[in-house]
C-alpha positions in Angstrom: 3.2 -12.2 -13.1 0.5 -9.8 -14.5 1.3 -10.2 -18.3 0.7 -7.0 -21.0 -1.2 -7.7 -23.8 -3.5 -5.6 -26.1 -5.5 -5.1 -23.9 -5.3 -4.4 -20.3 -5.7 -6.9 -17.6 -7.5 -6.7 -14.3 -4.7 -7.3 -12.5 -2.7 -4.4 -14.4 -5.8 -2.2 -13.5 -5.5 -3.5 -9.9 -1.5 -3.0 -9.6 -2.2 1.0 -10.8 -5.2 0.9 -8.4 -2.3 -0.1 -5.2 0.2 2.4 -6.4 -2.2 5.2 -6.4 -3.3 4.4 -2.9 0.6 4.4 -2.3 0.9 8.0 -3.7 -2.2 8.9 -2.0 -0.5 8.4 1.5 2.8 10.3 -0.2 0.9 12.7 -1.0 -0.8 13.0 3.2 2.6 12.8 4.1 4.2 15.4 2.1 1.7 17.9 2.7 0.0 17.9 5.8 3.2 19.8 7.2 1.2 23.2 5.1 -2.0 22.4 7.5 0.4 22.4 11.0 2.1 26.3 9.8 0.3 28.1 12.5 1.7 24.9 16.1 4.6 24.4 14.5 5.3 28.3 14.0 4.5 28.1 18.0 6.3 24.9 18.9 9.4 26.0 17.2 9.5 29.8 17.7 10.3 30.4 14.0 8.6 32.4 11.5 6.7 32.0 7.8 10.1 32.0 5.9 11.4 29.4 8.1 8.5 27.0 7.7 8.2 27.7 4.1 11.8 26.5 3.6 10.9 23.3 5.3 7.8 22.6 3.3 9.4 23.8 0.1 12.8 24.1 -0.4 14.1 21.8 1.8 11.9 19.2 0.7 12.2 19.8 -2.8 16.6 19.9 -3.1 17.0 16.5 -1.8 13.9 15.0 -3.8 14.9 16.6 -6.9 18.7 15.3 -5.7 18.0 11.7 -5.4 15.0 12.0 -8.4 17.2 11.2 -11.2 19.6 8.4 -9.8 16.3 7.0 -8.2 14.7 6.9 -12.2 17.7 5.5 -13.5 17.2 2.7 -11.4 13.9 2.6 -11.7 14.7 1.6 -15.9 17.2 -1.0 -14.3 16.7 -3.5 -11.2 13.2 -4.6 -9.8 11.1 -1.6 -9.8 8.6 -3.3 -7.1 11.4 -3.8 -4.6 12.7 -0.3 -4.6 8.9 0.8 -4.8 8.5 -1.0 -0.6 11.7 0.1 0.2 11.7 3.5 -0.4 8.2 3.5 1.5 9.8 1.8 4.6 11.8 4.8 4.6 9.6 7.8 4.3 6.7 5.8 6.5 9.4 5.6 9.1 10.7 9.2 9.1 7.0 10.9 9.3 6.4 8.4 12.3 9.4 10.0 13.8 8.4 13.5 13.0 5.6 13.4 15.8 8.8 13.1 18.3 10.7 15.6 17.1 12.5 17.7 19.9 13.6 20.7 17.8 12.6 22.2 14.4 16.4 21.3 12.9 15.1 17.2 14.1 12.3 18.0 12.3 13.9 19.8 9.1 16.4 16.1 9.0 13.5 13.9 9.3 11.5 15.8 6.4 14.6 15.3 4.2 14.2 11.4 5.4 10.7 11.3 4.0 11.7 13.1 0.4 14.6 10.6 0.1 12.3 7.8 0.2 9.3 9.3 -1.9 12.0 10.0 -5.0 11.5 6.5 -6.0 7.9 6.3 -6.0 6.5 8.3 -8.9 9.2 6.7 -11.3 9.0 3.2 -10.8 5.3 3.3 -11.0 5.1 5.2 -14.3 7.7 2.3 -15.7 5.6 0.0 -14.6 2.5 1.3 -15.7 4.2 1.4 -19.1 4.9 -2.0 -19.1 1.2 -3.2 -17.6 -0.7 -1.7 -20.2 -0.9 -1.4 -24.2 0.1 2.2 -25.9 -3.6 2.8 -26.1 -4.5 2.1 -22.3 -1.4 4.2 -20.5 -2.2 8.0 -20.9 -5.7 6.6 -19.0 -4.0 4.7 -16.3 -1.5 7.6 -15.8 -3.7 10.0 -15.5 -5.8 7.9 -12.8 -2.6 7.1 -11.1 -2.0 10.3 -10.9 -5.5 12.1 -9.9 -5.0 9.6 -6.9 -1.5 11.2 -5.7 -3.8 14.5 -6.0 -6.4 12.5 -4.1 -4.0 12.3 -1.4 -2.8 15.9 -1.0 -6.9 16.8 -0.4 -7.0 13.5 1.9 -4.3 15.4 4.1 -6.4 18.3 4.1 -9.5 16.6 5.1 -7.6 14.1 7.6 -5.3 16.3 9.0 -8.0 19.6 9.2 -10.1 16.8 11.4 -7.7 15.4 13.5 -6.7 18.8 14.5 -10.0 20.0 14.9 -10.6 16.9 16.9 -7.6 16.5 19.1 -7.3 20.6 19.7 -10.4 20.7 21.5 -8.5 18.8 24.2 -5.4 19.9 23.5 -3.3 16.6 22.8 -4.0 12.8 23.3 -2.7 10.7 25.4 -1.3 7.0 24.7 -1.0 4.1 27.2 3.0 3.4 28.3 4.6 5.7 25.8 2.9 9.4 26.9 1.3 12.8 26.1 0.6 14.2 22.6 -0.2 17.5 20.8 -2.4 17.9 18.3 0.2 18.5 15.4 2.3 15.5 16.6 -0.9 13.0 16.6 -1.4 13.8 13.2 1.8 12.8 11.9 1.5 9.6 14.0 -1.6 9.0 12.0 -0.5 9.9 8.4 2.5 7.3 8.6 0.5 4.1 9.4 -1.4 3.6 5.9 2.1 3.6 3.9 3.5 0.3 5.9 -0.7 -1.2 5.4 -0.1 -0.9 1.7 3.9 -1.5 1.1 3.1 -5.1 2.5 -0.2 -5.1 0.1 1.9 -4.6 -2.8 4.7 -7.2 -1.8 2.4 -9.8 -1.3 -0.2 -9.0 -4.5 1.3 -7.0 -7.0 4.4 -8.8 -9.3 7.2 -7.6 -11.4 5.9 -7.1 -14.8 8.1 -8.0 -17.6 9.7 -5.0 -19.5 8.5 -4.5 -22.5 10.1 -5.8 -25.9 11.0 -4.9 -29.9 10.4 -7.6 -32.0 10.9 -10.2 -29.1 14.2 -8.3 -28.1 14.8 -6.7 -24.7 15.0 -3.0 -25.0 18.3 -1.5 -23.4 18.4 0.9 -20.5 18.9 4.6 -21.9 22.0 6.1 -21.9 23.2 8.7 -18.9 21.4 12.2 -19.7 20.1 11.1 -22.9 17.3 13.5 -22.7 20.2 15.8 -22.8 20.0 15.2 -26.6 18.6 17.6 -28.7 15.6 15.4 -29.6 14.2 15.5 -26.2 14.8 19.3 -25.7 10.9 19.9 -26.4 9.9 17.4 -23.4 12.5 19.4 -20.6 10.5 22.4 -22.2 7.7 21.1 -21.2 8.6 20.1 -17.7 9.6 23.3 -17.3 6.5 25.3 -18.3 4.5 22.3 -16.1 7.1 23.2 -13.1 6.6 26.8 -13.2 2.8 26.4 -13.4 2.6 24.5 -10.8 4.4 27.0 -8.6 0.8 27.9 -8.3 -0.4 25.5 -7.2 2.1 25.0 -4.6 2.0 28.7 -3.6 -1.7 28.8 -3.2 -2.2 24.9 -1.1 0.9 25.6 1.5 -1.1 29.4 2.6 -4.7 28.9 1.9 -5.4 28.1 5.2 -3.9 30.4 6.9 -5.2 32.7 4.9 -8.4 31.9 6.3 -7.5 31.8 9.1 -5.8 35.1 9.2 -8.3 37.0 6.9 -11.3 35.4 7.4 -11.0 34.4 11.2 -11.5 30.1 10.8 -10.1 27.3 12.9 -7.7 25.6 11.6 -9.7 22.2 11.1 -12.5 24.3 9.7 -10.1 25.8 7.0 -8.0 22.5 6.1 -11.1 20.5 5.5 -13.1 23.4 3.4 -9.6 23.5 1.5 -9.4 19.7 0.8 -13.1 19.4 0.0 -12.2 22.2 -2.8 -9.3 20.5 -3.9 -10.3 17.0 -4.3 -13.7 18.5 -6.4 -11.4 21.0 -8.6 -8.4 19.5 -8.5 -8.9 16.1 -8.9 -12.0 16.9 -11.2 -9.7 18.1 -13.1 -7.1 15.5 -13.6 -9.5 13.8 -14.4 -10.9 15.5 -17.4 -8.2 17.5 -18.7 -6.7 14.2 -20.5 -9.8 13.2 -21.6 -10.4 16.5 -23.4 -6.5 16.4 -24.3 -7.1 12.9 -25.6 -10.1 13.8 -27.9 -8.4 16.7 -28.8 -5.5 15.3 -30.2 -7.6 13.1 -33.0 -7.6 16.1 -34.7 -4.9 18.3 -33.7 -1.5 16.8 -32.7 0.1 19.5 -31.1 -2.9 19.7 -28.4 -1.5 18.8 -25.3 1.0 21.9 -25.2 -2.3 24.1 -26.1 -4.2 22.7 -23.5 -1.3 23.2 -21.0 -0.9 26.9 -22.0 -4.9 27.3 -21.3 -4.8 26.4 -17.8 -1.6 27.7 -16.4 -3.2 31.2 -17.9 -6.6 30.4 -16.8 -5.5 28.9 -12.8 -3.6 32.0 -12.8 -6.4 34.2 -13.6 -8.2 32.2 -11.1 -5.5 32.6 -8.4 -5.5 36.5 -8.5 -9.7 36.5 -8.5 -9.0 34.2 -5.3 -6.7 36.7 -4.0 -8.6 40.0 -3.9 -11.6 38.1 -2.6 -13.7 40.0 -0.2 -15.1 36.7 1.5 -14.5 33.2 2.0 -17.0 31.4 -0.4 -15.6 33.7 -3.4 -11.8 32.8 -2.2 -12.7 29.0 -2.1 -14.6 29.8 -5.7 -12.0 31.2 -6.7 -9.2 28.7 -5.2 -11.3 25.2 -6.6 -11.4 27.0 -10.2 -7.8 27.3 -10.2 -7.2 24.2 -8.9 -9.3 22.9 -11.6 -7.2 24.7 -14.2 -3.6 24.2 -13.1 -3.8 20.5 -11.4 -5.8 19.3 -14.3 -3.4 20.4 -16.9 -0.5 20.0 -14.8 -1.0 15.9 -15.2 -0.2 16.2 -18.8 3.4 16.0 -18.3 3.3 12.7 -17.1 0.8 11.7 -19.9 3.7 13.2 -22.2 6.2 10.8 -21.2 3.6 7.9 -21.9 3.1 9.5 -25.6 6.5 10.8 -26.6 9.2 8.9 -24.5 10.3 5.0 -25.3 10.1 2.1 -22.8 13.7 2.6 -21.6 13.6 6.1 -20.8 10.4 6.4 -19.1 11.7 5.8 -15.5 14.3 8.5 -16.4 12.1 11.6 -17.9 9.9 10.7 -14.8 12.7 11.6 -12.6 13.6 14.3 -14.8 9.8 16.0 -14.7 9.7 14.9 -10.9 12.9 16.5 -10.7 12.2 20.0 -12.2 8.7 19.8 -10.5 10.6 19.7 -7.1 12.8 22.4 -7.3 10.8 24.7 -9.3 7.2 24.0 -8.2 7.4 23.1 -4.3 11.3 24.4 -4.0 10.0 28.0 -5.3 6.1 28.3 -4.6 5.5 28.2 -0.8 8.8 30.8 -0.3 7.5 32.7 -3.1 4.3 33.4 -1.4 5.9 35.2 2.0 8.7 36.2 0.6 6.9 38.6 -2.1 4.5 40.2 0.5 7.2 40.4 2.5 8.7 42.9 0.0 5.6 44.6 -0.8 3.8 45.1 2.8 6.5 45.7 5.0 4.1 43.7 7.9 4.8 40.7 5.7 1.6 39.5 6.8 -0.3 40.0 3.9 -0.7 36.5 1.8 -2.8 38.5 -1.2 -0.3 40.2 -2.2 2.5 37.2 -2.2 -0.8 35.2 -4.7 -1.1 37.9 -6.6 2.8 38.3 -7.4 2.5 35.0 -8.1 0.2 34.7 -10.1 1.6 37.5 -12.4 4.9 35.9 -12.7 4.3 32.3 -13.0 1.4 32.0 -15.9 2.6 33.8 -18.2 6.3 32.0 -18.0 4.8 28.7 -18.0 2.7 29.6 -20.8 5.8 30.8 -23.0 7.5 27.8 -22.5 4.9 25.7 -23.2 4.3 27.1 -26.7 7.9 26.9 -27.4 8.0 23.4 -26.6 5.2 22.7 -29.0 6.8 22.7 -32.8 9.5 20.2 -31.5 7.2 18.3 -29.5 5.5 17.9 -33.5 8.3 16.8 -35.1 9.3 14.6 -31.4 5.7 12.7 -32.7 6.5 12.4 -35.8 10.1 11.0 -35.7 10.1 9.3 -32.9 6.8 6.8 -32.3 7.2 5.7 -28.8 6.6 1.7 -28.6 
């Protein structure tokens, strides 16, 4: 069993490294369906509104749904055994989304895949709060999570390929089972890693014991206890972290068909010039952000919701210079800088929960963030997008405008909230040090 001391083990440092990889593939699978927009629109006869709801909302209700009971048990029962099963089940469902028949099969078998990704996120960040010291956790976070962001380039980069690839002959063909498109090989493709590393992790990667006061099991939190007014400042700050990263949703799910429809690009040629920009802006910045956030805070300790307002404001500014771009290398200038700015920040929240919440609770505000993240973030952010230049070019066609709207709603929210959550998150700090 990898034990927790002061300081962190190897094997704790290897155990973060296998449940990145794990959220790297959740990531792929989550959001390669933003690459296929333009076959599926033409498989399924259905339009941008329609595919946004699949990618967004109706990915984002039943994550957000089973989120909160899938922390709770995550703060409970064996968080490594829920961890492979729950990957069983989303591997499974994106394996059968390559033979989906109809785009309501395929809407079913998308809620299959966020049904088994709810239990991911919070069992690792219990776990990783139990594998390291106070000291080590906002670091491991933070790499844990820069991986999952890892992941949604990977899809980019992988699925942009594949596509590219595959479309020049127009499908695959496999021995004794049949004929392939494009968009359906890459889902085939995206599901195999998952069931690679679920068997990694149950045959390397232990239980780790919860962690103790004064030699004394700590309890499992109460139903809703962040309900109480003492964690009102963290649900604050989910909620200026979930509308900022709207933007980020908003912008990932159409950026490649906006270069494809305004700039004239393939499809592979967009989706891997996207995930390029994303894994050296985005990730960059999960990256540094807590490091800067981490220094910071030695001198002022209300800098993590300072440093969230800054990039929500500043990926926002980035969005809208993205969106009036005249060409494609000042929209993908534009796009990495705001990537930089909102994904960077955006891990923060999950560094929160390390620094404010207690052992028993950590599994639950995960859920909670993961939760508000869903609904907000990816349930509102790729419908936001169509759905305002819908309403302001009557073609509907235009993506600058839908970024733009965006943009102009969504930073300044988030940063609002975020400054409202920082005097209690002060006093949170001071009344309440986390074990």
């Amino acid at each position: 069993m990898i034990e927790t001391s002061e300081k962190a083990s190897p094997r704790a440092w290897y155990a973060v490294g296998l449940l990145g990889m794990l959220y790297v593939v959740a990531f792929v699978d989550r959001i390669v369906l933003a690459l296929l927009i333009e076959p599926l629109k033409a498989e399924f006869n259905v339009s941008d509104t329609q595919i946004s709801l699949l990618i967004g909302f109706n990915f984002a209700l039943f994550y957000a749904l089973v989120g909160l009971p899938m922390g709770r048990l995550a703060d409970r029962i064996n968080r490594r055994t829920l961890i492979i099963a729950s990957t069983a089940v989303w591997a499974a469902c994106t394996l059968m989304s390559g033979f989906a028949t109809a785009f309501w099969v395929l809407g079913a078998l998308r809620i299959g895949v966020a049904i088994g990704e709810a239990a991911l996120s919070p069992s690792a960040i219990s776990m990783i709060g139990d594998l390291f010291p106070k000291k080590d956790r906002g670091r491991a976070t933070s790499v844990y999570m820069a991986m999952g962001a890892a992941g949604a380039t990977g899809g980019y980069i992988l699925g942009g390929y594949l596509v590219g690839l595959i479309g020049e002959t127009g499908g695959i063909v496999i021995p004794g089972i049949g004929a392939f498109k494009a968009w359906q090989t890459v889902f085939l493709a995206v599901s195999l890693p998952a069931v690679v590393i679920g068997v990694l992790l149950w045959l390397t990667v232990r239980e780790p014991t919860r962690r103790t006061i004064d030699g004394v099991a700590m309890e499992p939190s109460r139903a809703w206890e962040w309900l109480k007014k003492t964690w009102r400042p963290m649900l604050l700050l989910f909620i200026a972290g979930s509308v900022g990263q709207t933007m980020v949703h908003g912008l990932l799910t159409w950026a490649p068909s906006f270069m494809v429809r305004d700039f004239g690009w393939m499809v592979g040629r967009a989706g891997m010039t996207i995930g390029v920009a994303t894994l050296l802006g985005g990730v960059g910045g999960m990256v540094l952000w807590p490091m800067i956030t981490e220094r910071w805070n030695r001198t002022r300790e209300d800098a993590l919701p300072l440093v969230l307002t800054f990039g929500v404001l500043a990926g926002g500014a980035a969005m809208i210079v993205a969106a009036t771009a005249s060409g494609p290398a000042i929209f993908i200038a534009g796009f990495g800088v705001a990537m930089f700015a909102l994904m960077g920040t955006g891990v923060l929240l999950m560094i929160a929960i390390q620094q404010f919440a207690n052992a028993n609770m950590r599994g639950e505000m995960m859920a909670l963030c993961l939760l508000l993240t869903a609904l907000i973030a990816q349930g509102i952010g790729p419908t936001f997008v169509p759905m305002a230049s819908k309403l302001l070019d009557p073609a509907g066609a235009d993506i600058r405008m839908g970024y733009i709207a965006l943009a102009l709603v969504a930073a300044p929210i988030a940063a609002l909230f975020a400054l409202w959550a920082r005097p209690g998150l002060l006093r949170l700090k001071r009344e309440n040090p986390v074990d």
